[in-house]
N, C-alpha and C positions, 0 to 999 in steps of 0.2 A: 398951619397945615395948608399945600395949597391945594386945588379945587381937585386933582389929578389923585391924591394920596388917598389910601384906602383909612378910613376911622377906623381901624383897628381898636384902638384902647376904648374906645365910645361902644364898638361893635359889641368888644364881647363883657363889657360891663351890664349891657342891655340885657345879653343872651341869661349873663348869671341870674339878675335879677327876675327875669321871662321863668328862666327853669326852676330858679326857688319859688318862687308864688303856686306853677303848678305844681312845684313837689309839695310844698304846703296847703294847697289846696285840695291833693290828693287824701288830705285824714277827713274833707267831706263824706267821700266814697265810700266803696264797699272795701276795698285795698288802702287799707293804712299804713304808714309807719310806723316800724317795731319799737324803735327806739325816743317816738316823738320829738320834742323840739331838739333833741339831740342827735335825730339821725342824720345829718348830714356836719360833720368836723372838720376840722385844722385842726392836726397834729405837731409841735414841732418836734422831731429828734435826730437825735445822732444816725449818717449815714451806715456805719457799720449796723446799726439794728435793722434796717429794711433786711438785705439778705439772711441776717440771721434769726430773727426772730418774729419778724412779720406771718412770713408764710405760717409759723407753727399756729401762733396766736389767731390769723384766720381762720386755717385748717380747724382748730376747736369751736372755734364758733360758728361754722358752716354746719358743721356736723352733729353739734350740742345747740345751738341754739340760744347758749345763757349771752345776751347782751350786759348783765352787770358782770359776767365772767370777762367776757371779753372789755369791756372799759376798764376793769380792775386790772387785767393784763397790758392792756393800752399803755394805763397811767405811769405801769410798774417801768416802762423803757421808756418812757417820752419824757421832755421837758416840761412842755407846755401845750395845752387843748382850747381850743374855741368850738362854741356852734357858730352854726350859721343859720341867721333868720331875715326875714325882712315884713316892713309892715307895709299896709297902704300909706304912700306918698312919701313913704322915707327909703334913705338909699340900708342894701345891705351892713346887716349889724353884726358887730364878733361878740359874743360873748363869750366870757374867759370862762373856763370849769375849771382847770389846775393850774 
């Protein structure tokens, strides 16, 4: 890379691991996370499911509230899930759930 190119892939490797620490660091506070070490995913699935089946499946969970509804729903049209977590000193971690 020479001196003039923007770190892009450096930049926003940073930025990921800056926002997970304080989103993680947010279950100190008075505002936690619903979902704990799971609230934040990688989903993989088929394109055709975003337009069709996304919207409904948030639409109930915005509205209800049930997060193991909504990951049971998730699972039901995805292939594959990760969380995403990180510790002090180590780089961002996936772990698998399905």
């Amino acid at each position: 890379m020479s001196s003039r190119e923007a770190p892009e892939a450096l930049a926003h490797a940073l930025a990921l691991e800056l926002l997970l620490r304080i989103w993680q660091r947010s279950d100190d506070g008075p505002l936690q996370r619903a979902a704990g070490s799971k609230a934040l995913i990688v989903v993989e699935l088929q394109m055709e499911r975003l337009p069709e089946d996304m919207p409904r499946i948030k639409a109930d969970w915005l509205n209800n509230g049930d997060t193991a509804a909504f990951m049971a729903a998730l699972q039901s049209i995805s292939l594959r899930c990760w969380s995403l977590s990180i510790e002090k000193f180590r780089p961002v971690a996936l772990t698998q759930l399905w």
